[in-house]
NUPADO-587348 format. One record per residue (C-alpha): x, y, z; chain; residue in one letter. Coordinates in steps of 0.02 Angstrom, whole numbers, plus 32768, in hexadecimal, padded with zeros to 4 digits. Layout:
residues N
+------+------+------+------+------+
|    X |    Y |    Z | unit | code |
+------+------+------+------+------+
|    X |    Y |    Z |    A |    a |
...
+------+------+------+------+------+
This chain:
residues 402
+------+------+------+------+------+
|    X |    Y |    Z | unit | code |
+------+------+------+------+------+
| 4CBE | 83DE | D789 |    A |    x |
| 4CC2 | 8321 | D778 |    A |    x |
| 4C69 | 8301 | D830 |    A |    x |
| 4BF3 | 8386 | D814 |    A |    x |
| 4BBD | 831C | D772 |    A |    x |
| 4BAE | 827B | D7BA |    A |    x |
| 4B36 | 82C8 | D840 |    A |    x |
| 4AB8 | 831A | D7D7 |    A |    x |
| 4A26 | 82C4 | D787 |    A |    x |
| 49E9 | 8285 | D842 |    A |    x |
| 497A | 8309 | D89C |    A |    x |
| 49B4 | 82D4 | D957 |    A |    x |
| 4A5B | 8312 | D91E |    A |    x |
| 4A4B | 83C1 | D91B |    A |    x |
| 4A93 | 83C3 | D9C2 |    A |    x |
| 4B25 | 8370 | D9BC |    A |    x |
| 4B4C | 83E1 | D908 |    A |    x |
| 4B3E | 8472 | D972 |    A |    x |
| 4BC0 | 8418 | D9ED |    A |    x |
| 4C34 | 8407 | D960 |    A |    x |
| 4C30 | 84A4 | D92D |    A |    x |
| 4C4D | 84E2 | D9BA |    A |    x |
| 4CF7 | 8466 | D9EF |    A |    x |
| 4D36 | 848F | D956 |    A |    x |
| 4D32 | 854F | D984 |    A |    x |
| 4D6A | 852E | DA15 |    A |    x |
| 4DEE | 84D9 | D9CA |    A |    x |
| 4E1D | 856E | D964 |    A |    x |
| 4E26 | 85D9 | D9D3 |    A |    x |
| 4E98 | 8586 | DA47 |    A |    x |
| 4F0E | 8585 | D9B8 |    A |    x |
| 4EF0 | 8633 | D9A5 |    A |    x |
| 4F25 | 8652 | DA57 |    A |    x |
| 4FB7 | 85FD | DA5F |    A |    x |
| 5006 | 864E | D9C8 |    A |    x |
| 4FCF | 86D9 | DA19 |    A |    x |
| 5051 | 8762 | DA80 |    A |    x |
| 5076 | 874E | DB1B |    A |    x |
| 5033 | 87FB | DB4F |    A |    x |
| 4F89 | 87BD | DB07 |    A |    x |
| 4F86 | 873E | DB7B |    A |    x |
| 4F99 | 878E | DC1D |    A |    x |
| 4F07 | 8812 | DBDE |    A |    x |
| 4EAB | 8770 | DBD3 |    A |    x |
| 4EBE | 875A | DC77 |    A |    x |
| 4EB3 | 87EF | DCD2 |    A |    x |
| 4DF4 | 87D8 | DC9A |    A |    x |
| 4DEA | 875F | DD03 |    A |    x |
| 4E35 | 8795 | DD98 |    A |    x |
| 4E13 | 881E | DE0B |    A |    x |
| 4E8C | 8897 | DE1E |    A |    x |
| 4EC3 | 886D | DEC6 |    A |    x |
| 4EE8 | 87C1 | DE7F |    A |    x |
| 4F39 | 87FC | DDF2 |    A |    x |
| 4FB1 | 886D | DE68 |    A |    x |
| 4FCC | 87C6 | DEBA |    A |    x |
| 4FF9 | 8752 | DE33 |    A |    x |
| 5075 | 87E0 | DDE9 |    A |    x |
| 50C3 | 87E8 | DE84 |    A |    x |
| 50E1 | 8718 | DE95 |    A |    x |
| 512D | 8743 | DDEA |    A |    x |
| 51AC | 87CE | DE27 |    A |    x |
| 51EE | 8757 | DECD |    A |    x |
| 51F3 | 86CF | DE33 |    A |    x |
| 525F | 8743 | DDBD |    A |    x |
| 52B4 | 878F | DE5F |    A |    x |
| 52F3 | 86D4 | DE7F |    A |    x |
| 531D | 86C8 | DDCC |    A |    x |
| 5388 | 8762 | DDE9 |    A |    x |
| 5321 | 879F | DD57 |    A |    x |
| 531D | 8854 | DD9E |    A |    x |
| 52C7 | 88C9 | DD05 |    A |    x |
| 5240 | 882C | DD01 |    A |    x |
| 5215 | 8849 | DDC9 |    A |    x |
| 5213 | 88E0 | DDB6 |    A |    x |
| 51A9 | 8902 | DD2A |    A |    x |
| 512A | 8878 | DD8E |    A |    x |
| 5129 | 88E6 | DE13 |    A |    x |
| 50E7 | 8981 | DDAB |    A |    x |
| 5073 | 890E | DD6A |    A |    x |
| 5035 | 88E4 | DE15 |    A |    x |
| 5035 | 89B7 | DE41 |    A |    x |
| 4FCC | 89C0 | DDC5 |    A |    x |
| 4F3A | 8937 | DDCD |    A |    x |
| 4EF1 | 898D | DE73 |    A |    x |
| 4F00 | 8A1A | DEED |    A |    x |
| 4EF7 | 89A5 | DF87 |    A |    x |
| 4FA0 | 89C4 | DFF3 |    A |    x |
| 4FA0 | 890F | E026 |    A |    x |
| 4FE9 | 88F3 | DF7F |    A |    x |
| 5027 | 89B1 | DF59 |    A |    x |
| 50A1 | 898A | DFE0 |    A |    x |
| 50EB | 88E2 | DFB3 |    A |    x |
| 50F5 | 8928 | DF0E |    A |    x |
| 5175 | 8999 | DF3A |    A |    x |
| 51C6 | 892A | DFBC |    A |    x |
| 5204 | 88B4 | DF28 |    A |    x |
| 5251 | 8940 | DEBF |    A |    x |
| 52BE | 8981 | DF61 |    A |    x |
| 52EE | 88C6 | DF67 |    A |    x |
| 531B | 88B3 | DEBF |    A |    x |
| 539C | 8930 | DEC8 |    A |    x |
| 53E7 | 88F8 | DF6D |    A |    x |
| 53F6 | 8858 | DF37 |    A |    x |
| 5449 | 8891 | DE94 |    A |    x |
| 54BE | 88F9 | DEFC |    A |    x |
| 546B | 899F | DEC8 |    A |    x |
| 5491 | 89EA | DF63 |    A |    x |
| 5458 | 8AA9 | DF30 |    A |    x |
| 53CF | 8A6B | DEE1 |    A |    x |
| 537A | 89F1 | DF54 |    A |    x |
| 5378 | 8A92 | DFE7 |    A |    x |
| 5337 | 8AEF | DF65 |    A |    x |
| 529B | 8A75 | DF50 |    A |    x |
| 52A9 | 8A43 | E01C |    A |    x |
| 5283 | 8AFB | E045 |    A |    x |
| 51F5 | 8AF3 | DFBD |    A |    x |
| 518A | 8A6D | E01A |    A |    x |
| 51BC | 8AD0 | E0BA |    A |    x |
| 516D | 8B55 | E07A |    A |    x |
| 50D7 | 8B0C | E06D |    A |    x |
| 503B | 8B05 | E0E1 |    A |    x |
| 4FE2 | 8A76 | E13D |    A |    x |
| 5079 | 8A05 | E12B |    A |    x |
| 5066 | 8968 | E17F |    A |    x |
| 50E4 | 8954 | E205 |    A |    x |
| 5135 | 88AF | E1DB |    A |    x |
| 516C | 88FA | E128 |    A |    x |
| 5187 | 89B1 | E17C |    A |    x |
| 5205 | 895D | E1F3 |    A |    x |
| 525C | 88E6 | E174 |    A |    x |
| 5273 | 898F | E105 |    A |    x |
| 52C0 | 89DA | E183 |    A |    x |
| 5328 | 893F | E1B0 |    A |    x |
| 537F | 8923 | E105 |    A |    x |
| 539D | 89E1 | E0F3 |    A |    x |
| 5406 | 89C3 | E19A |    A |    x |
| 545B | 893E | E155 |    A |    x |
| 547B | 89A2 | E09E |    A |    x |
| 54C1 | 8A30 | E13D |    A |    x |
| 5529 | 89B0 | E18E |    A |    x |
| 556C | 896A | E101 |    A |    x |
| 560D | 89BE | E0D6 |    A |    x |
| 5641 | 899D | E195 |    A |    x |
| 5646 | 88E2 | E194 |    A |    x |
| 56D9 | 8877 | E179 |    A |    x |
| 56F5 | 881D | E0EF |    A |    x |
| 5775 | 8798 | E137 |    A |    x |
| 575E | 8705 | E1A9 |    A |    x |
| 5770 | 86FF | E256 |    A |    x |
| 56F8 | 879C | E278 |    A |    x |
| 565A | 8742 | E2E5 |    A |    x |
| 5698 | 8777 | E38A |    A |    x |
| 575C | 8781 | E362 |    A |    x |
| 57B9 | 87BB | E2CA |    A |    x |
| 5874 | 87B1 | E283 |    A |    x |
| 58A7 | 883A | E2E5 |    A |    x |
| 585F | 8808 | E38E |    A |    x |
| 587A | 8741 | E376 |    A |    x |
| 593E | 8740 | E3B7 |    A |    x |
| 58FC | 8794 | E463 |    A |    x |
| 585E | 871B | E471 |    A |    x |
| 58DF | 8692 | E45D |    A |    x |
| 5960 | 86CD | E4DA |    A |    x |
| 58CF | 86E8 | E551 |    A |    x |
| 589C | 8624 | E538 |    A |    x |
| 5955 | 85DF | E554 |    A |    x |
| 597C | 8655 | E5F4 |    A |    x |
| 58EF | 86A9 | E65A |    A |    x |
| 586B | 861C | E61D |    A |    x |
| 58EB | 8580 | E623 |    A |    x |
| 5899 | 8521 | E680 |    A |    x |
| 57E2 | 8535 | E643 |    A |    x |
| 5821 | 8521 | E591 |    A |    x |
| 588C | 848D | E5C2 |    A |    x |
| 57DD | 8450 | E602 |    A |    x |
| 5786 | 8483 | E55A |    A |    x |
| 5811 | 8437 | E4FE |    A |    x |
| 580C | 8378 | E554 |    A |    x |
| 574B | 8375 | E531 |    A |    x |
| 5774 | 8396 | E481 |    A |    x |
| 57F4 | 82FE | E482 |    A |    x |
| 57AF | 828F | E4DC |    A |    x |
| 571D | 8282 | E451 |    A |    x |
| 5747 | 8206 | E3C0 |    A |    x |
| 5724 | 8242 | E316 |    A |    x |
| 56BB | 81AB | E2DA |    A |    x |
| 5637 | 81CA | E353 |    A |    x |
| 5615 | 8277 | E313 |    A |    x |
| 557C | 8261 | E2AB |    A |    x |
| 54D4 | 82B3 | E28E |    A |    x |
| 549B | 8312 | E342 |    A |    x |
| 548F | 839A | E394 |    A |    x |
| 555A | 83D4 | E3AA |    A |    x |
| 5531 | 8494 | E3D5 |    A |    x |
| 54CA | 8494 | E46C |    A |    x |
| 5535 | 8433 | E4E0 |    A |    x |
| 54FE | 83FA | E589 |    A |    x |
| 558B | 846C | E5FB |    A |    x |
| 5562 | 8402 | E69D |    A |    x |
| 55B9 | 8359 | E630 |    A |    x |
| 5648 | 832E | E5C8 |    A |    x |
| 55EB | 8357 | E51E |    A |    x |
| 564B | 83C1 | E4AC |    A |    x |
| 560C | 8440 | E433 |    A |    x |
| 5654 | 8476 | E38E |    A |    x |
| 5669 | 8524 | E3C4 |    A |    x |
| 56E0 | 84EF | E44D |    A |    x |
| 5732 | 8463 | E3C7 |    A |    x |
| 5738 | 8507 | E34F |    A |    x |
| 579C | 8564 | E3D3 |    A |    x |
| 5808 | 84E8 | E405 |    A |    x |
| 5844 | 84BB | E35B |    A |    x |
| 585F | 8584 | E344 |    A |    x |
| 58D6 | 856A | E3EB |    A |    x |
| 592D | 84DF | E3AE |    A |    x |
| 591D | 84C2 | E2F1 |    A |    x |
| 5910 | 8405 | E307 |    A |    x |
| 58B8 | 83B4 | E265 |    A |    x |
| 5873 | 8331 | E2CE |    A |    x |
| 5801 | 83AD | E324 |    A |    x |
| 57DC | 8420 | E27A |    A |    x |
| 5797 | 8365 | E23A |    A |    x |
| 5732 | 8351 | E2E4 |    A |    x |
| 56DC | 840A | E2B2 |    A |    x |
| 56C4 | 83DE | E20E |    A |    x |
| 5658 | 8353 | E24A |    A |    x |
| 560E | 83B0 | E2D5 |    A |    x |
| 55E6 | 842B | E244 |    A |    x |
| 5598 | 83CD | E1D6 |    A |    x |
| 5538 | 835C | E247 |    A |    x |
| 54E9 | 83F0 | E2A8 |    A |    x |
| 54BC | 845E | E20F |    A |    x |
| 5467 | 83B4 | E1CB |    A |    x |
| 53EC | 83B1 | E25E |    A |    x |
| 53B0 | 846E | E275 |    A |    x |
| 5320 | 8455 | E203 |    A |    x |
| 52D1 | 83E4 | E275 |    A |    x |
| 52D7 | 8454 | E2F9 |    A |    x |
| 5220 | 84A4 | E31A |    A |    x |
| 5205 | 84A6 | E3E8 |    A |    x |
| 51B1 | 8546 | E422 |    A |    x |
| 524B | 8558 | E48C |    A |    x |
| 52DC | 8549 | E407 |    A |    x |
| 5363 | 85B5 | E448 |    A |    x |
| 53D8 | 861C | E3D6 |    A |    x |
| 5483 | 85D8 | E422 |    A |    x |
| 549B | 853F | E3BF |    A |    x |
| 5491 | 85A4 | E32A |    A |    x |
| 54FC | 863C | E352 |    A |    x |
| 5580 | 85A7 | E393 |    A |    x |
| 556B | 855F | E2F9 |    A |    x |
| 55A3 | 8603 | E294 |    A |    x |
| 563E | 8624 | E300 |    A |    x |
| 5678 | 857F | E2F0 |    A |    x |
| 5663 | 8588 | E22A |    A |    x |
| 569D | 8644 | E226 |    A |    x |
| 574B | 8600 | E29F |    A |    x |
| 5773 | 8582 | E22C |    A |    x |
| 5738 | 85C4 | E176 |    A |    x |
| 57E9 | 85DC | E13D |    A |    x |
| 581F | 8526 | E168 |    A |    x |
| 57A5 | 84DF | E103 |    A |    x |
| 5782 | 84BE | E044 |    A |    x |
| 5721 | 8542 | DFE2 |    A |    x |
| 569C | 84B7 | DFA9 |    A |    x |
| 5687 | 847E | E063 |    A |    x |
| 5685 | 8527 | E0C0 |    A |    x |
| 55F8 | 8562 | E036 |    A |    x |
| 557F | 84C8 | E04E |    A |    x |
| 558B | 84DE | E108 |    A |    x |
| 556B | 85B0 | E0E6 |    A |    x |
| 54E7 | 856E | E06A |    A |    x |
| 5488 | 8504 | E0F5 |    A |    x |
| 548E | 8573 | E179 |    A |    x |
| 543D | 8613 | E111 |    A |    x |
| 53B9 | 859B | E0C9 |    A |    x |
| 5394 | 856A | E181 |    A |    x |
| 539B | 861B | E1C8 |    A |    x |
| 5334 | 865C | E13B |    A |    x |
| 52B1 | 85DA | E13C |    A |    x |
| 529C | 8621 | E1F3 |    A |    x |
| 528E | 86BA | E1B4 |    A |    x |
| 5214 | 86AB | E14D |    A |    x |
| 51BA | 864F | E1CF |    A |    x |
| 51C0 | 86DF | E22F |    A |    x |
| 5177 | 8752 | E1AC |    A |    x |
| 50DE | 86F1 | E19B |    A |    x |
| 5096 | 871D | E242 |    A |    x |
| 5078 | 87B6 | E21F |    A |    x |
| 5009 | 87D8 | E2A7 |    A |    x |
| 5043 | 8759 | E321 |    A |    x |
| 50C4 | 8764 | E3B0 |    A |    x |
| 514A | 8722 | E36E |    A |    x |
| 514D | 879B | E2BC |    A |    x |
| 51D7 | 87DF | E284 |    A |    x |
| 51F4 | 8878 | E2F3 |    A |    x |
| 51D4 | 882F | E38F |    A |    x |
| 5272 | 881B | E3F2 |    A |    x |
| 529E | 8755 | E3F7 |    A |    x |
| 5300 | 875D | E493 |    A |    x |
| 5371 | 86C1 | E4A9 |    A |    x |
| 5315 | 8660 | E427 |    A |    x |
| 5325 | 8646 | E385 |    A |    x |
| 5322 | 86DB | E329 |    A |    x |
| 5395 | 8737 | E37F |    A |    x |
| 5415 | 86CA | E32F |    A |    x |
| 53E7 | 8731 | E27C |    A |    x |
| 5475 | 87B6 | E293 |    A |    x |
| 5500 | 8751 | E2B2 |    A |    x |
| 54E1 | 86D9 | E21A |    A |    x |
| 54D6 | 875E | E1AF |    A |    x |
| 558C | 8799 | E1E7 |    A |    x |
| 55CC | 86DC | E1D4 |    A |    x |
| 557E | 86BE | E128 |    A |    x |
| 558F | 8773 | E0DD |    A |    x |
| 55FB | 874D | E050 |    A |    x |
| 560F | 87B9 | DFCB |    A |    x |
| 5637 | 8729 | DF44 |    A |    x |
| 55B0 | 86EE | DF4E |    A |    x |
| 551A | 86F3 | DED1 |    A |    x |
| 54A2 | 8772 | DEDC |    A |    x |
| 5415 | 8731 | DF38 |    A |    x |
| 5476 | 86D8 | DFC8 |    A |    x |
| 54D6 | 877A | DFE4 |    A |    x |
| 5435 | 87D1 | DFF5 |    A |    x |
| 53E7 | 8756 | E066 |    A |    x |
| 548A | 8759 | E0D7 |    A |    x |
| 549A | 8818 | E0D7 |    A |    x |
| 53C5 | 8809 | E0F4 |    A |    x |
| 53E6 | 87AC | E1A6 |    A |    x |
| 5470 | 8823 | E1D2 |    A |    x |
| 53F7 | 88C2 | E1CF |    A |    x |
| 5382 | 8841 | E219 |    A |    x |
| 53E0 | 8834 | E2AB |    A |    x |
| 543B | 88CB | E2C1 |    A |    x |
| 5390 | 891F | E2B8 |    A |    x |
| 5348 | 88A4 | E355 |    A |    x |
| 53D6 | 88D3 | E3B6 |    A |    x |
| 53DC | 8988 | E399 |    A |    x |
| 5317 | 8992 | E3CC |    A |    x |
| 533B | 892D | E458 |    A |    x |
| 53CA | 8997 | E49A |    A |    x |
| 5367 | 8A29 | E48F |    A |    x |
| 52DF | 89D2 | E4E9 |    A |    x |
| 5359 | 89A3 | E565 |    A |    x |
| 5398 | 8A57 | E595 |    A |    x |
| 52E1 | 8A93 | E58F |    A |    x |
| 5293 | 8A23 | E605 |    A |    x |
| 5336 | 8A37 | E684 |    A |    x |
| 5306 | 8B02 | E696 |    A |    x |
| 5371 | 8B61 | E70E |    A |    x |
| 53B0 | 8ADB | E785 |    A |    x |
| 53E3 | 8A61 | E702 |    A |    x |
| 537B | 89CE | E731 |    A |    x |
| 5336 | 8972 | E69F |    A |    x |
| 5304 | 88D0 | E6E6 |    A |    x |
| 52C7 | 8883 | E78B |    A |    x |
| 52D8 | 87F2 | E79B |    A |    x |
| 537C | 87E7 | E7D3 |    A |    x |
| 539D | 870E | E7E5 |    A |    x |
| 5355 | 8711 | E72D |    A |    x |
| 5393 | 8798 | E6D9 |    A |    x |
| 543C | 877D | E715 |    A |    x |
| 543B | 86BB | E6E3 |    A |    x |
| 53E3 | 86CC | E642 |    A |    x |
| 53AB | 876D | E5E9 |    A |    x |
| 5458 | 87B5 | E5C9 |    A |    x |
| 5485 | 8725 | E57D |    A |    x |
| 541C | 8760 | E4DD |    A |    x |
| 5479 | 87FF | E4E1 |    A |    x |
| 5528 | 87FB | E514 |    A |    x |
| 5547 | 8797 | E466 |    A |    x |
| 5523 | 8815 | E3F4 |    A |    x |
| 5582 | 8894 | E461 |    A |    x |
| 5619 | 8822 | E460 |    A |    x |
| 5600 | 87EB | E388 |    A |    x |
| 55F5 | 88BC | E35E |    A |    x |
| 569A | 88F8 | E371 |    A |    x |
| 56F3 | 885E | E320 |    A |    x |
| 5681 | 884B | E2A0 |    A |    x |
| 567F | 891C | E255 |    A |    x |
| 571D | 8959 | E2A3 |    A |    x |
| 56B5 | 89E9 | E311 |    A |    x |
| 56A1 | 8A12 | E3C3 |    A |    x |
| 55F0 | 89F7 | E3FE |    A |    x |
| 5575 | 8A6C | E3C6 |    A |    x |
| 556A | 8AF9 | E466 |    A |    x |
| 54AF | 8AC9 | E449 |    A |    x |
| 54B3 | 8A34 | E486 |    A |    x |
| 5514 | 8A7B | E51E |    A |    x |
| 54AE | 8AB3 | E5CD |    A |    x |
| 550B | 8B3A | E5D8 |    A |    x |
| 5490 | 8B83 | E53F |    A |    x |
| 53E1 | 8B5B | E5AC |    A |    x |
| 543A | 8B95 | E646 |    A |    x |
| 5463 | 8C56 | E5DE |    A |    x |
| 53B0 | 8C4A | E5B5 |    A |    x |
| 53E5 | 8C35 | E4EF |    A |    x |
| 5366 | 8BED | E484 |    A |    x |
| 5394 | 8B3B | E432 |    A |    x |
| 5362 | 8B25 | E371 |    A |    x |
+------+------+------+------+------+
């Protein structure tokens, strides 16, 4: 107490003893804490948190451990979190991150299990209600999707047909296809927009360069998509109009899925890598407007997010590590679960006469086009006949669509 010493003997000091004293506690006790457990610590702070709080912070620590693939540690969070309040704002979520964890660990049994848990459960909000019941569609659809490339809108099998079609009925339009892809050199493929061509001019896109080079094999062209590829992928980030349409994207995939085999593993993967950062960046976009227009649920149409299910058959690839594989299979129940509501929506609204839009000059041009897609990408990519639910034959027997 060599301070306290000096101090004493002056009577305007008592103050400043007092202060002392009271560092040097301080001081003590800090030690004291940080030798202290862990477990301690967190008590130490749930005193100072309310429990609605506290349900939040353990739940920033499950996504944490859940993106640490630390599974045991999320989920143990998460029953931390169940048990700091009553409030199903963060009841929910809590059991939303456990489901999660085991799809993403490829506990298949176990992640319906928890899925049908928060299903269970009342008041759910309907963002989380819907993505529950997305991703146990996609745990459903699983076991039907191939696991080899070509399968976005052609496969192994159907390939040799698709190219006789190109080099007898469609000569001439594929001879057409084929000089715009030529006549481009490959030192002027750079950074830009190379999957939304302008149809009216003599701009190519990489998902009629990805064909081509399927037709003819010609390494020239495979380097002209690998460009196209990489110089389009590099760019999607940037893109944030209100009116961002989902075609450059699902060209984009094709071209990638057409020619995965011809390129290198480390290439093909950084390109896979891009695009599902991209697509789930959008995503989770999406999910923050909960009560917006544009949340998850609502269907996109021809924009953006209707682009979900086909990148998640493109970049669903089962070496992959754990959370990319989950993210990829995420977008595929994403999408196939837009579609199948919009189907049924579809046969609904057409009743007994079969008409489900009006206007004719628009619907013709335009609205199909965010349809006919995933009809064409379904049989290729799982190997089934379209679902007789999708069909109008079911609205016109009166049968109800789930």
């Amino acid at each position: 107490m060599t301070i306290k010493r000096l101090l004493i003997g002056t009577t305007c000091v008592a103050a400043a003893v007092l202060a002392v004293d009271v560092v040097m506690l301080a001081g003590a006790r800090a030690a004291e804490a940080q030798r202290a457990p862990a477990g301690d610590a967190e008590v130490l702070q749930t005193q100072t948190l309310t429990p609605q709080q506290w349900a939040e912070e353990c739940l920033e620590k499950a996504e944490a451990y859940l993106a640490e693939k630390n599974y045991q540690a999320a989920r143990e969070a998460c029953a931390q979190a169940r048990a700091a309040t009553s409030d199903a704002n963060w009841i929910a979520p809590a059991q939303m991150v456990p489901a999660r964890s085991y799809l993403q660990q490829r506990n298949y049994p176990a992640a319906r299990q928890e899925f049908a848990r928060l299903l269970e459960m009342d008041g759910l909000e309907r963002q989380l209600k819907w993505e529950a019941e997305a991703l146990l569609g996609a745990i459903h659809l699983l076991p039907r999707m191939r696991t080899d490339h070509p399968r976005l809108f052609f496969n192994a099998e159907t390939w040799p047909a698709v190219k006789a079609r190109a080099l007898t009925v469609e000569q001439a339009h594929f001879n057409q296809m084929k000089a715009r892809v030529d006549r481009i050199p490959l030192e002027e493929i750079r950074s830009g927009d190379w999957a939304s061509p302008d149809y009216g001019s003599a701009q190519v896109g990489v998902m009629e360069a990805a064909f081509v080079y399927r037709v003819t094999e010609d390494p020239v062209v495979l380097d002209k998509v690998r460009r196209m590829l990489r110089g389009t992928v590099d760019i999607f980030p940037d893109r944030r109009g209100s009116g961002e349409r989902a075609y450059p994207s699902i060209a984009w995939v094709a071209a990638l899925d057409w020619v995965w085999n011809d390129l290198v593993p480390p290439e093909r993967e950084a390109l896979a890598e891009a695009m599902l950062r991209y697509a789930w960046d959008r995503v989770s976009e999406c999910k923050s407007q909960k009560d917006g227009r544009n949340w998850l649920g609502v269907w996109p149409h021809y924009y953006v997010g209707s682009m979900y299910g086909f990148a998640g058959i493109v970049l669903l690839e089962p070496a992959t590590d754990d959370v990319t594989y989950a993210r990829a299979l995420s977008l595929l129940g994403i999408g196939f679960k837009q579609y199948q509501e919009r189907f049924a929506s579809l046969l609904q609204t057409s009743g007994d006469d079969g008409v489900w839009q009006t206007n004719i000059e628009y619907d013709l041009a335009e609205v199909p086009n965010a349809v006919f897609p995933f009809l064409y990408a379904w049989q290729p990519a799982t190997g089934s006949e379209i679902p007789r639910d999708w069909s109008m034959d079911v609205c016109q027997n009166n049968l109800t669509v789930s």
